[in-house]
C-alpha positions in Angstrom: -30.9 -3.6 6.7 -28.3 -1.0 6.2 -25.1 -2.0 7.5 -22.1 0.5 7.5 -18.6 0.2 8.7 -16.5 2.8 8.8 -12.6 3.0 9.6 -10.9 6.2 8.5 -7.4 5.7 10.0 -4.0 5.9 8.4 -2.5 3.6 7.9 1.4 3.1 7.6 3.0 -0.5 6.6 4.8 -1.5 10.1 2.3 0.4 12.5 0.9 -0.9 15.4 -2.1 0.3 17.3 -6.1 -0.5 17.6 -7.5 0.7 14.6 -10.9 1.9 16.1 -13.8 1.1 13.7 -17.6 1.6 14.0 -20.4 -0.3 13.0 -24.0 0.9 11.9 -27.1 -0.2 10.8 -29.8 2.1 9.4 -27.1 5.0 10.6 -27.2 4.0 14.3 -24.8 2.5 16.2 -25.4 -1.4 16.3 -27.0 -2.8 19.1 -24.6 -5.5 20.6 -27.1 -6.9 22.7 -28.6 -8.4 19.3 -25.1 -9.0 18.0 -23.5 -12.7 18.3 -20.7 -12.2 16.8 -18.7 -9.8 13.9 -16.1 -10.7 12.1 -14.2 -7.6 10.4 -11.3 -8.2 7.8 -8.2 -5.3 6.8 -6.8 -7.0 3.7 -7.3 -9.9 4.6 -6.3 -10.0 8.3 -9.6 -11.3 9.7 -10.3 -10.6 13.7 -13.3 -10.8 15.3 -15.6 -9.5 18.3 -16.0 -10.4 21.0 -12.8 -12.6 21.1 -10.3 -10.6 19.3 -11.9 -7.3 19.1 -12.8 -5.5 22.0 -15.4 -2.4 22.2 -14.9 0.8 24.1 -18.2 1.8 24.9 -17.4 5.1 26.3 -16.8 5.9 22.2 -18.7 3.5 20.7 -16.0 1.9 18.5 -14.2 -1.5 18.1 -10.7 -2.0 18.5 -8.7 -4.1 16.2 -5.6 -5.0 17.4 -2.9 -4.7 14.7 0.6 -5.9 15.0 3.7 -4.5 12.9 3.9 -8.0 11.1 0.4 -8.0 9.9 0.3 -4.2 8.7 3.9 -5.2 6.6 1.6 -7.8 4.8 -1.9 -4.2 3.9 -1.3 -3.8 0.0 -1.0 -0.3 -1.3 -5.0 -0.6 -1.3 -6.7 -2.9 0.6 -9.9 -3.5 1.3 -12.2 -3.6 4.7 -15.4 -5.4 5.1 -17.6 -6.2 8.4 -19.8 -9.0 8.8 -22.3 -9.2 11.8 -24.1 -12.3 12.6 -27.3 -11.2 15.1 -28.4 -13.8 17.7 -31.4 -15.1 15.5 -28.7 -16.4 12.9 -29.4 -13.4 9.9 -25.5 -12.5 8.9 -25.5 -9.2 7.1 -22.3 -7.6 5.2 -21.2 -4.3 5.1 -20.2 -2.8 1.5 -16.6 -3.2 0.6 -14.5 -0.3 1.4 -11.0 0.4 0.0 -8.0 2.0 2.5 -5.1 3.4 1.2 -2.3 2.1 2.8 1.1 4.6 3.0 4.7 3.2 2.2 7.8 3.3 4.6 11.3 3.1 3.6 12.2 0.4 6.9 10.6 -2.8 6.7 12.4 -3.9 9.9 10.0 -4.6 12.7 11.0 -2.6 15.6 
């Protein structure tokens, strides 16, 4: 199965937003109804759907929910990975991607 993830946001240490991600398998979007659970991790940070993730499905994307604390905490590259677990129990991960994370001179949280 060929799992892809993709987020392609920029990000700044101290943002805060929903970082919308997609998931795909064999370069279609993934079929929730098969899907128990995914866990997606941003350097580390480690939310999941459907409790901490929610999914627009007008555009097809998840939306992980990231505070100004937890974006303070990104290295200068971190990396992102998706795992799905499907209702039958398989758990397939997505390759590794790296995400360059840009500098600000404040590190106050505002």
């Amino acid at each position: 199965m060929n799992n892809k993830c993709n987020c392609n946001p920029e990000i700044h240490n101290g943002d805060s937003y929903k970082i919308q991600l997609t998931v795909t398998v064999n370069d279609k979007p993934i079929k929730l109804s098969l899907v128990e659970l995914i866990e997606f991790n941003i350097g580390g940070i480690i939310k999941k759907w459907p409790s901490e993730v929610q999914h627009d499905q007008g555009l097809d994307v998840f939306l992980f929910p990231l505070s100004q604390e937890e974006s303070f905490q990104l290295e200068p590259i971190s990396l992102y990975q998706a795992r799905i677990k499907y209702n039958n129990g398989d758990v397939y991960a997505s390759p590794l991607y790296r995400i360059e994370i840009k500098k600000v001179i404040s590190q106050d949280v505002l």
